[in-house]
Residue, then its C-alpha position, 0 to 999 in steps of 0.5 A: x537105482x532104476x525105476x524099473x526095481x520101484x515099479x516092481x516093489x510097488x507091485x511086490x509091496x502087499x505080498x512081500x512080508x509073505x515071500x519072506x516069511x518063506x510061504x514062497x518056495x521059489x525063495x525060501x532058501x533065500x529068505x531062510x532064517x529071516x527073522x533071526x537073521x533082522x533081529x541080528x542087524x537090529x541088534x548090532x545098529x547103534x542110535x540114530x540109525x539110517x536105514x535104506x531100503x525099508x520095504x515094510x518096515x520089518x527091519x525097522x520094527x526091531x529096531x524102533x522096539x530097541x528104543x533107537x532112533x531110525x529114519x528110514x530111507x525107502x523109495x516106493x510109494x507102496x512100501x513107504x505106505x505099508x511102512x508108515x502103517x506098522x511102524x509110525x515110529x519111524x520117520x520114513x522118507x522117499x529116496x534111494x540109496x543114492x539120492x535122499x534127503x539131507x538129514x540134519x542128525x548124526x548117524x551112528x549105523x547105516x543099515x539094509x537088509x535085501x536092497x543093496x545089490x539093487x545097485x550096479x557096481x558104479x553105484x555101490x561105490x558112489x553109495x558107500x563113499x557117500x555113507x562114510x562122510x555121513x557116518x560119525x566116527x566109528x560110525x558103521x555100515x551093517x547090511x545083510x544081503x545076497x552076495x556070491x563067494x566067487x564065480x563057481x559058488x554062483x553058477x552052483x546057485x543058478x544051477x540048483x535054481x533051475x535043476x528045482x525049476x525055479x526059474x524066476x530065481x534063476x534069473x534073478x541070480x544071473x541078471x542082477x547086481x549080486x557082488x562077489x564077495x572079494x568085489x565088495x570087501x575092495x570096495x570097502x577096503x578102498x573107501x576107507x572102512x574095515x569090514x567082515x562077512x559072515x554068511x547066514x544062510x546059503x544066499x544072505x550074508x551079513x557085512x559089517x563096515x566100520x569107519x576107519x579112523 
């Protein structure tokens, strides 16, 4: 994960629960349902849970609240700080999806939810190989992210963004590392895991990874 995206989480950190809570109109549609949508993943994770990618914690909150035990894994100094703030439950650790610590405990779910297309395509495999040797059996990758049914469904996207004037949004969805769907099951698939899309909202879809036997 490039150090360019921890210098813009740092500078995102004290603003990023408003931008979910949909008080930017930029990323509205994105982040549409958000709370539902959190509370769904959290819902679905089975103890002890790793979690990467943990911005503010609001993922963690829900978890934590269900009495599982969550070590969250986030590698914004900013983040990490607001985290440990509204969520001192939690252990929270530097690190990235790639390159974190070597945690003595069985992990039942790995969860995210927005963090894994910060990844390029070489990375998400490396990740993913890596979660299902740390994942007990029947163990199970559950993500919520933005992700693209195939080439016209994103050029729609990117297209209505700019017809909106949103052209930060825009931008995000051409240049960064959002998979195709069909991309992203392969890759599951590949490495050995069973996994289902379900899509959320027009952006975020919900991928559940099962270790397969």
């Amino acid at each position: 994960m490039g150090v360019e995206f921890v210098d813009l989480f740092n500078q995102w950190a004290s603003s990023y629960d408003d931008t979910v809570s949909g008080s930017d109109p930029e990323y509205k549609e994105v982040f549409e349902g958000y709370d539902a949508m959190l509370q769904e993943l959290a819902d679905l994770s089975i103890s002890p849970v790793l979690e990467f990618g943990v911005g503010t914690a609001n993922l963690t909150q829900k978890t934590v609240a269900q009495n599982k035990v969550v070590v969250g894994i986030e590698p914004s100094e900013e983040m990490r700080r607001i985290a440990n703030v509204k969520c001192p439950e939690a252990a929270v650790y530097a690190g990235d999806f790639i390159n974190f610590p070597e945690l003595e405990m069985p992990v039942r779910s790995i969860i995210s939810s927005f963090a894994f297309h910060h990844l390029n395509e070489q990375e998400k495999r490396l990740a993913l190989k890596k979660y299902y040797d740390k994942l007990d059996t029947d163990g199970e990758v559950i993500f919520i992210d933005t992700l693209f049914k195939d080439e016209v469904y994103k050029q729609q996207l990117i297209k209505d963004a700019e017809q909106k004037g949103f052209l930060n949004l825009a931008q995000d969805l051409s240049e960064e590392y959002y998979p195709y769907l069909e991309d992203l099951e392969q890759m599951f698939l590949q490495l050995g895991f069973e996994v289902s899309f379900k899509q959320l909202n027009k952006f975020a879809w919900l991928i559940q990874a099962k270790k397969g036997e």
